[in-house]
C-alpha positions, 0 to 999 in steps of 0.5 A: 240386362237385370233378371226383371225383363218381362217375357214379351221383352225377352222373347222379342229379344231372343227370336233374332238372336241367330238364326230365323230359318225359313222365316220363324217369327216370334208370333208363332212361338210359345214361350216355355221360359221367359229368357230371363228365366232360361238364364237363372236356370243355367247360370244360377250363381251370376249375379247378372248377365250382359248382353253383347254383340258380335259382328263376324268377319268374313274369316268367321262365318268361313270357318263357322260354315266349314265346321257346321256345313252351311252359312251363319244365318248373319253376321251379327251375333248376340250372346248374353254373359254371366256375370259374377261380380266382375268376371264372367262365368259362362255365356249363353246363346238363344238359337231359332230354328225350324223342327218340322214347319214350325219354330223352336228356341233353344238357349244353349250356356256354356261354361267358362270351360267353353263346355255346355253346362245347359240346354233349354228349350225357351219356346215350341210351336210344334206339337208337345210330343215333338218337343226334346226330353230334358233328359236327352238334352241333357246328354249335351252337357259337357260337350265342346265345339271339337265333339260329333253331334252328327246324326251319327256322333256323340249324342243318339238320336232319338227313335222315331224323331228325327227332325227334332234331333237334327234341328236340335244338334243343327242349333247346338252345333251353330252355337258351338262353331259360333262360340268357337270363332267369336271367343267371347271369353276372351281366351285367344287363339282361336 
């Protein structure tokens, strides 16, 4: 996928990715970011990014559901790669979710380390004063799939928004568990 990808192309590319709960739909997101956008901003040294699938087995979305609570939304997962010549640098994910009864998309890179380096919101439907400080997304960077992002865990929530930090933890915590199984990094052993 080239930088060049127009913000209705990745929008639509990136509302399916993972999860559509309660039956989010692109026409009600307002994009912040063009997905091409969300990527340059976590990877700016990759010299491209590839968009991969992975189909996960039954073994998968059991230890996904075992680490996160609840069932993956499917089987079918789509990552982007960041690319630096040949070898990938990071991966990120594009997850949609509910905040209060509307939907939000956040992108989700992690490092070659499997640590996140960037959370972005993509796009927010609810009302601007719900949407996450970048600061307090920022309080994500560095962490991995094995850290406690319970409402109670490593990051603190935010006063008076409780919904917003749930469903922001909630897409975090997918894309770790989700990372964790498929190894898109190829390092085994998982």
């Amino acid at each position: 996928m080239t930088r060049r990808t127009s913000t209705a192309v990745a929008l639509a590319c990136a509302i399916p990715l993972l999860s559509v709960a309660g039956g989010v739909t692109p026409a009600t997101a307002q994009a912040l970011l063009t997905q091409n956008e969300a990527l340059a901003l976590a990877f700016p040294e990759a010299s491209g990014f590839e968009r991969r699938t992975a189909f996960l087995t039954a073994e998968q979305a059991r230890r996904v559901e075992e680490r996160t609570g609840s069932e993956p939304d499917g089987m079918i997962v789509t990552y982007y790669l960041a690319m630096q010549e040949e070898t990938p640098i990071g991966v990120a994910y594009f997850d949609v979710h509910r905040v209060r009864t509307l939907n939000e998309v956040l992108m989700v890179a992690l490092g070659s380390d499997d640590r996140i380096v960037r959370v972005e919101v993509v796009a927010f439907s609810e009302p601007p004063d719900y949407k996450s400080p970048e600061g307090w997304l920022a309080l994500f960077m560095g962490r991995g799939w094995e850290d406690d992002l319970s409402m109670k865990g490593d990051v603190p929530n935010m006063t008076g928004a409780t919904l917003t930090t749930r469903a922001a933890k909630g897409a975090v915590g997918r894309v770790l568990a989700l990372h964790h199984v498929i190894d898109p990094m190829g390092k085994g052993g998982r």
